[in-house]
DRENNULUM-746595 format. One line per field, with one value per residue (C-alpha): x, y, z. Coordinates in nm, 3 decimals, decimal comma. Each point is the difference from the previous one (the first is absolute). Example, Ala and Ser with C-alpha at 12.3 -4.5 7.8 and 13.67 -1.06 7.14 Angstrom:
xx c(1,230|0,137)
yy c(-0,450|0,344)
zz c(0,780|-0,066)
This chain:
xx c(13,223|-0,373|-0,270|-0,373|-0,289|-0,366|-0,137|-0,354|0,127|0,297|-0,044|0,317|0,259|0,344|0,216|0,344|0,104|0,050|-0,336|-0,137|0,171|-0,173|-0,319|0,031|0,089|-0,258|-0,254|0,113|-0,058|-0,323|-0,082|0,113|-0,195|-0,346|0,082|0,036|-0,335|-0,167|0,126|-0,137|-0,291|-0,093|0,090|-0,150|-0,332|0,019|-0,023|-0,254|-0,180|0,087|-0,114|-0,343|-0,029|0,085|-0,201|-0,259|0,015|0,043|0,306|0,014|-0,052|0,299|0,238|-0,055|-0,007|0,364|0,076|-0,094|0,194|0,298|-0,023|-0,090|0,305|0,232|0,083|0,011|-0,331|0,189|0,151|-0,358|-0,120|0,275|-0,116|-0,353|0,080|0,226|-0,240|-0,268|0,196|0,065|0,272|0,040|-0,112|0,249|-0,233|-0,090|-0,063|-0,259|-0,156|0,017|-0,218|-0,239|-0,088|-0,021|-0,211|-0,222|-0,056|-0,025|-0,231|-0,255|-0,048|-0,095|-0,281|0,097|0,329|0,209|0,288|0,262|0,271)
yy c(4,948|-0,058|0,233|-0,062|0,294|-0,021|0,062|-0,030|-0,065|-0,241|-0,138|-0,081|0,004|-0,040|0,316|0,092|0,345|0,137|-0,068|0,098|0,335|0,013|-0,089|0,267|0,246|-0,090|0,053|0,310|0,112|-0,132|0,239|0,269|-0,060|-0,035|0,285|0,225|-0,196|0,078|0,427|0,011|-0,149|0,222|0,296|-0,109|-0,069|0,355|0,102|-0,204|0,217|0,291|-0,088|-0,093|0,327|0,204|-0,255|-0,031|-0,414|-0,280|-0,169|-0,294|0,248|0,249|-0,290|-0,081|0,387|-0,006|-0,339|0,160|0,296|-0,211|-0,160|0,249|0,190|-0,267|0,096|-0,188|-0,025|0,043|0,339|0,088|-0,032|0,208|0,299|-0,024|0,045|0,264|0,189|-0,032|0,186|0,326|-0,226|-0,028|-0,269|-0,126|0,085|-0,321|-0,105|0,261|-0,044|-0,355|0,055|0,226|-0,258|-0,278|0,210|0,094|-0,384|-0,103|0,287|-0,033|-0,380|0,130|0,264|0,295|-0,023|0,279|-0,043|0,295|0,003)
zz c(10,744|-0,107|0,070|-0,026|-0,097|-0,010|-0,306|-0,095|-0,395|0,115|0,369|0,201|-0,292|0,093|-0,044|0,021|0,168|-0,321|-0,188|0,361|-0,086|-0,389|0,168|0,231|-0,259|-0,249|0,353|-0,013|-0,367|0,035|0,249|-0,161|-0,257|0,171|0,195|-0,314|-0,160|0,313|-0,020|-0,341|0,052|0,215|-0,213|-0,278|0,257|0,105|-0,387|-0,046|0,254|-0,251|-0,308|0,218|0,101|-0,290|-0,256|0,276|-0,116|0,205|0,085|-0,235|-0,275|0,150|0,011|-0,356|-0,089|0,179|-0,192|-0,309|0,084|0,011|-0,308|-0,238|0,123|0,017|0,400|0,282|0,224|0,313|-0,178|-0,129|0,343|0,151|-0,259|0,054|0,378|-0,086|-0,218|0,279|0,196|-0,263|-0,159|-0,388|-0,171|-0,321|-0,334|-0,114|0,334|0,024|-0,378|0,098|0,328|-0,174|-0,255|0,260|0,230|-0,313|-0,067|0,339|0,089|-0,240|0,119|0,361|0,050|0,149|-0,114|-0,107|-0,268|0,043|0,345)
């Protein structure tokens, strides 16, 4: 038995039940996917809005603060987001994560008046 899907990349090709089935599975991993993109997006957004309010910087300049954060300490930025949220909230922040923030803050800061380095 033959099956035909609509496809934007491959329009009306032929399949059997079986690639029907891979297609369908590799659907579904592709969901899963953008769905845990899309929750740490907005996680890392939300930190974002952290480092803007403790730096007193705008955004562009918190998401390469958090970028920066990453980096120097060798950690993930969805995992540096999670501990800047978590240290907003009375939470610890690990120690180079927080020597790491300092600095960026301090660099970042002093590029925007008004600024103020520490968190």
């Amino acid at each position: 038995m033959v099956f035909f899907a609509m496809s934007k990349r491959h329009p009306l090709p032929p399949l059997s039940a079986t690639e029907l089935v891979l297609e369908r599975e590799r659907l579904h991993q592709e969901i899963d996917q953008l769905q845990r993109a899309l929750t740490s997006h907005a996680v890392i957004d939300q930190a974002i809005g952290v480092v803007v309010a403790f730096g007193q910087i705008p955004p562009e300049d918190a998401w390469h603060v958090l970028r920066e954060v990453s980096q120097r300490s060798n950690t993930k930025l969805r995992t540096v987001a999670e501990h800047v949220l978590k240290f907003a909230q009375g939470g610890a922040l690990p120690d180079i994560e927080l020597e790491q923030l300092r600095r960026a803050l301090g660099r970042y800061s002093a590029r925007f008046p008004g600024g103020r380095s520490q968190p």
